[in-house]
SEMIDO-818415 format. One record per residue (C-alpha): x negated, y, z; chain. Coordinates in steps of 0.05 Angstrom, whole numbers. Layout:
> X | Y | Z | A
...
//
This chain:
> 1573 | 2334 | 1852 | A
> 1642 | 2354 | 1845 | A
> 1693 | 2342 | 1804 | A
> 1704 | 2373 | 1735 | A
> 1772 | 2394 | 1755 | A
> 1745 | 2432 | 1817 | A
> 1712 | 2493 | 1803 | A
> 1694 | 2560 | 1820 | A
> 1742 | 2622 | 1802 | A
> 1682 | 2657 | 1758 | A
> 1689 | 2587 | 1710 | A
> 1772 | 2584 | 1698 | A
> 1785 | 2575 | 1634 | A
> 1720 | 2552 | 1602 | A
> 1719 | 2510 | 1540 | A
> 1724 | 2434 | 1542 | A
> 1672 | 2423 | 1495 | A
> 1621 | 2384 | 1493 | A
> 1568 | 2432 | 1477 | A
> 1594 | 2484 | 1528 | A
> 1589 | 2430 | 1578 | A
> 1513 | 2421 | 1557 | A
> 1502 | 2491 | 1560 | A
> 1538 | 2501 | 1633 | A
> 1489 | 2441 | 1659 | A
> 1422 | 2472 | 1616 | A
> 1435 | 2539 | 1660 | A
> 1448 | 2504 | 1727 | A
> 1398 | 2460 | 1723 | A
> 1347 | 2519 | 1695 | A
> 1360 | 2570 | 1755 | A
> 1360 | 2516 | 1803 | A
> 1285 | 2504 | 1779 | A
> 1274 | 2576 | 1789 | A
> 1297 | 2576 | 1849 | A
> 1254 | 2511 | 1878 | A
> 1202 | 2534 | 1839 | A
> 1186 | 2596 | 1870 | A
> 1211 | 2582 | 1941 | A
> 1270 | 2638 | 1925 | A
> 1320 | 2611 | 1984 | A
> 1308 | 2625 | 2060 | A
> 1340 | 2619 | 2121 | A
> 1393 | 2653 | 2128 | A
> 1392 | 2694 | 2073 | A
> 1438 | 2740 | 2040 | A
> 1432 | 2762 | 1967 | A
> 1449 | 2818 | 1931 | A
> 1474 | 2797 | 1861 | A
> 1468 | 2859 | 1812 | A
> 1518 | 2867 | 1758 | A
> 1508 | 2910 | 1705 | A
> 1569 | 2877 | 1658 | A
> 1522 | 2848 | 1615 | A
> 1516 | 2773 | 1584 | A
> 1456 | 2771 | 1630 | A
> 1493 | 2792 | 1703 | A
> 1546 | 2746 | 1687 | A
> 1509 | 2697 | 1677 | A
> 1475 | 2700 | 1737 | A
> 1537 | 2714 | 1774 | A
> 1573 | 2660 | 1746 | A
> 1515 | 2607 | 1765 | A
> 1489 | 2629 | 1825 | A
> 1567 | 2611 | 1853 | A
> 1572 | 2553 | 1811 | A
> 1509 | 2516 | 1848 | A
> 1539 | 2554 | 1921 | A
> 1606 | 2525 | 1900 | A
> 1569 | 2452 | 1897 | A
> 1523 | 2465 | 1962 | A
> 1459 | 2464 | 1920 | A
> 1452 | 2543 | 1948 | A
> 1457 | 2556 | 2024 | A
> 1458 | 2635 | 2027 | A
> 1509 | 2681 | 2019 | A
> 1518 | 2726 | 1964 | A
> 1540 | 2798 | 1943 | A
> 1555 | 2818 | 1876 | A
> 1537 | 2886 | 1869 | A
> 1559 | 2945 | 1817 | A
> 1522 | 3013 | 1812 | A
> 1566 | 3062 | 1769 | A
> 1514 | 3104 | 1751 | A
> 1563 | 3158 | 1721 | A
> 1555 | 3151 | 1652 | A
> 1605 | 3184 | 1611 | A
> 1650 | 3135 | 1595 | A
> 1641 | 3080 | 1637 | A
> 1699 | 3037 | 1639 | A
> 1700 | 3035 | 1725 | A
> 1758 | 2995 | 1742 | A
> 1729 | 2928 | 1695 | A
> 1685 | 2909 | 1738 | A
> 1723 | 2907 | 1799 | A
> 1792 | 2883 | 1773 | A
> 1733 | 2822 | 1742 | A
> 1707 | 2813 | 1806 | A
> 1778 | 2815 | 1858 | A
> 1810 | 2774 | 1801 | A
> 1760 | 2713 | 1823 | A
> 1754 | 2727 | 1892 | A
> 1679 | 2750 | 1889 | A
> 1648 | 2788 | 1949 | A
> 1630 | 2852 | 1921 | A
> 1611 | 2918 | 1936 | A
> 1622 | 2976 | 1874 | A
> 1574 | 3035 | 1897 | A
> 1579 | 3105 | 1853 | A
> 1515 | 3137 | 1849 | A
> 1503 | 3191 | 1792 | A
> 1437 | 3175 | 1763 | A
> 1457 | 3192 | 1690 | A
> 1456 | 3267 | 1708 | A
> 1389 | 3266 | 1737 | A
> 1360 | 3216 | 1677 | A
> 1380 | 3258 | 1610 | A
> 1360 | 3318 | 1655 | A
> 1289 | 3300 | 1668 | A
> 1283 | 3265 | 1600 | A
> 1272 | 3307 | 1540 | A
> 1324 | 3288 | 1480 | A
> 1301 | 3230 | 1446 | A
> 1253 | 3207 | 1498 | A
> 1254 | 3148 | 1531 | A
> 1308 | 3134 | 1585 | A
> 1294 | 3061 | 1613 | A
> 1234 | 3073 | 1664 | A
> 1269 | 3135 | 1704 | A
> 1333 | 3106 | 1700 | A
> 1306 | 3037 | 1730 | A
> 1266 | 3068 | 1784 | A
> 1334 | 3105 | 1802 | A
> 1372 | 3052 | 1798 | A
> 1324 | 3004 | 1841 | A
> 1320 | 3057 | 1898 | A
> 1403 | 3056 | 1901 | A
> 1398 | 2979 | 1904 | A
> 1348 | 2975 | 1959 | A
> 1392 | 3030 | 1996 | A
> 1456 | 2979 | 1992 | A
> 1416 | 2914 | 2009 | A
> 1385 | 2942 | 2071 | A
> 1456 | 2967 | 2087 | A
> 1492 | 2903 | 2068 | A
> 1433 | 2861 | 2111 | A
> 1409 | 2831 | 2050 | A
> 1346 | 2788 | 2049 | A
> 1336 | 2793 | 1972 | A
> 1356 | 2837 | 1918 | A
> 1372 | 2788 | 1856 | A
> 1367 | 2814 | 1782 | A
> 1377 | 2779 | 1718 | A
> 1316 | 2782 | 1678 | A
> 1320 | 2720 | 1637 | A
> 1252 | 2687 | 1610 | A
> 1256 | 2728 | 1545 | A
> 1255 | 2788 | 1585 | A
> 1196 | 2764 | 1617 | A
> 1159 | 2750 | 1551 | A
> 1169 | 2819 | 1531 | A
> 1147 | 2849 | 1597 | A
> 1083 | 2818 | 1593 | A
> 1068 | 2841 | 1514 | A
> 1091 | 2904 | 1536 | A
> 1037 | 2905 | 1578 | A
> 991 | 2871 | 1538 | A
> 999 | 2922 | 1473 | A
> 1010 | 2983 | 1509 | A
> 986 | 2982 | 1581 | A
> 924 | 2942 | 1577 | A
> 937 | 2898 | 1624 | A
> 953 | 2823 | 1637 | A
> 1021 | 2833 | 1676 | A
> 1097 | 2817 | 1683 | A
> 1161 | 2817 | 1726 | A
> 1146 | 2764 | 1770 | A
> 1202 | 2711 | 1789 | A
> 1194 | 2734 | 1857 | A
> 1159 | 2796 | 1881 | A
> 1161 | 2827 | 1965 | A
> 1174 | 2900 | 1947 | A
> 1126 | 2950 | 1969 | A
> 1166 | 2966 | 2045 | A
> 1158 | 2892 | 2055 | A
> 1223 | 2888 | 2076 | A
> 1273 | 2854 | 2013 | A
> 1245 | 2800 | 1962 | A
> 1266 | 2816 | 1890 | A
> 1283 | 2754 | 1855 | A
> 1303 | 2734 | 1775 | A
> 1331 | 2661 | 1784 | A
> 1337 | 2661 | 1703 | A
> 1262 | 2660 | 1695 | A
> 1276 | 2594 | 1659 | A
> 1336 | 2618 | 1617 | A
> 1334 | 2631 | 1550 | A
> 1361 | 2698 | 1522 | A
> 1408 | 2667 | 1475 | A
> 1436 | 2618 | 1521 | A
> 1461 | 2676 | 1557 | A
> 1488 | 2706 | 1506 | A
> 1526 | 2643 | 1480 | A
> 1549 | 2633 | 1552 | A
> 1589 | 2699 | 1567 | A
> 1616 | 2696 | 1499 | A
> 1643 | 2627 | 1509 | A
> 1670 | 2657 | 1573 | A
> 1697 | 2712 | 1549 | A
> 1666 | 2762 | 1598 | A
> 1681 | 2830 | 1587 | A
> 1624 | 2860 | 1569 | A
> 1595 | 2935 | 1586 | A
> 1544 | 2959 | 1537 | A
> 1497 | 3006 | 1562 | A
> 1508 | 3073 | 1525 | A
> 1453 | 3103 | 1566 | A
> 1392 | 3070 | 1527 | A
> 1417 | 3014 | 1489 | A
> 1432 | 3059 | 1423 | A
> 1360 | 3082 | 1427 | A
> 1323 | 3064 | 1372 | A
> 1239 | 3052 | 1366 | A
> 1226 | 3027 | 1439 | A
> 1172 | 2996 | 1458 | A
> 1213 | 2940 | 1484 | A
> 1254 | 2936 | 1418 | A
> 1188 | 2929 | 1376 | A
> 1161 | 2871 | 1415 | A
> 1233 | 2828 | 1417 | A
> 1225 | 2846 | 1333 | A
> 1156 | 2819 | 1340 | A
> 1174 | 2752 | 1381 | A
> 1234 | 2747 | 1339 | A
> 1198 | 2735 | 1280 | A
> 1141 | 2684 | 1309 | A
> 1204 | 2644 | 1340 | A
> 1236 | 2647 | 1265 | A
> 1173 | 2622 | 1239 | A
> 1159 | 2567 | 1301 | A
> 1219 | 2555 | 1339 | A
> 1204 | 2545 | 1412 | A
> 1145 | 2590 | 1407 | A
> 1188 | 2624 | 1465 | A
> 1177 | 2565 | 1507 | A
> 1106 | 2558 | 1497 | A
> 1085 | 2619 | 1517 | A
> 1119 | 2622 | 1576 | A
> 1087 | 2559 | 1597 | A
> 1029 | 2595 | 1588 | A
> 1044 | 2653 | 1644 | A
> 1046 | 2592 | 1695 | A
> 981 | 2558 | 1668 | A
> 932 | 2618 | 1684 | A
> 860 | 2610 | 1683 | A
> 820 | 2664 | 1718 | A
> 750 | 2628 | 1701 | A
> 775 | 2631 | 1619 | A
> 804 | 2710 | 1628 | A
> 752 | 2767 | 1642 | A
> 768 | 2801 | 1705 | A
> 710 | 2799 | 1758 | A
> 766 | 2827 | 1804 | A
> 798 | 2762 | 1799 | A
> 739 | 2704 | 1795 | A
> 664 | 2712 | 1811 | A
> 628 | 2715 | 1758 | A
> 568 | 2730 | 1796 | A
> 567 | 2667 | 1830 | A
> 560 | 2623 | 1768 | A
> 496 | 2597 | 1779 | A
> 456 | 2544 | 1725 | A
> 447 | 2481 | 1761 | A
> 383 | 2457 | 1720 | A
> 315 | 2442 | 1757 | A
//
């Protein structure tokens, strides 16, 4: 390890307490698992680090260099912007951020917003068009950036709510994966805080003082689906803390033979072994 006093750019000026310390090792030490966990590193890889200018990108960011800067990660990383032309967006943050600390970036301009609130009728729901827009624009960049991976920063909580999402509204058992080959075969898509809580996140960029970008596009939408399953796992945590925790465990304990998908085990082949 290396010393206290030697330390990345994305980490000058962090607090000296004790319980910022904790929380700086609970993060390292949680992607890191993600990472071994799910075989994310290759050789010779290069990643694209997206950064929205949220609690969550930072946070990534800011780890992701912090185990490079200690040679626990051998690939090479990209921090990655996509101005998607929302009115308003403050453009020069995240660059001035990013030079500032002596981050390899790229800040690509591509004007999605138009395209989303003119396909979407008013008050409908923004986040799936503007994701799928948004992903195609990243894929773009990686391939030309020779990229192996495309890395986002789902955190576990995100995770939870993906798969109740699809539980409650899409009939299905299903989430965003840790680590998923898109459909071209060509770029892994990676979330190296899988094992990260929400509010760790949260407590982390405000510690650092990141400037944060809110997203104006859907975050001031009200009644998503999304929304109303956080409210829902909100409360159960409230009521049990580190309910969070065990049902994430849970998405890595599967049990096809205790589900019922005959897609998945064979039920047909279940035979009684009596005389």
């Amino acid at each position: 390890m290396l010393d206290e006093t030697d330390i990345h750019p994305l980490f000058a000026g962090a607090p000296a307490t004790t319980e910022f310390k904790k929380l700086r090792k609970r993060l390292v030490r949680q992607v890191r698992e993600a990472i071994e966990t799910y075989s994310m590193v290759e050789p010779g890889a290069k990643w694209l680090v997206c950064l929205s200018g949220g609690k969550d990108s930072y946070t990534l960011l800011a780890v992701l260099h912090e185990l490079q800067w200690r040679g626990l990660l051998p690939v090479e990383l990209l921090a990655c912007n996509l101005d998607q032309g929302q009115p308003g967006f403050p453009a020069t943050v995240l660059p001035e951020f990013l030079e500032a600390r002596g981050v390899p970036h790229r800040i690509e301009y591509a004007d999605t917003y138009s395209v989303v609130v003119d396909k979407i009728a008013s008050g409908g729901t923004m986040c799936s068009l503007c994701s799928r827009l948004r992903r195609g624009n990243l894929y773009r960049i990686a391939r030309e950036e020779g990229c192996t991976a495309v890395v986002l920063g789902h955190h576990r909580d995100d995770i939870l709510e993906t798969f109740f999402m699809n539980l409650f509204h899409g009939g299905r058992l299903a989430t965003m994966p840790p680590k998923l080959l898109n459909e071209e075969g060509d770029l892994h898509v990676i979330r190296p805080l899988a094992f990260v809580a929400e509010a760790d996140c949260g407590k982390f960029a405000t510690a650092m003082d990141y400037p944060i970008i809110p997203c104006d596009l859907c975050g001031s939408q009200d009644g998503l689906q999304r929304q109303q399953v956080k409210q829902i796992l909100d409360g159960w945590e409230q009521n049990n803390p580190g309910r969070r925790q065990v049902m994430f465990r849970a998405l890595m304990n599967a049990r096809p033979s205790h589900l019922a998908d005959p897609q998945l085990f064979d039920f047909a082949a279940l035979m009684r072994g009596g005389g």
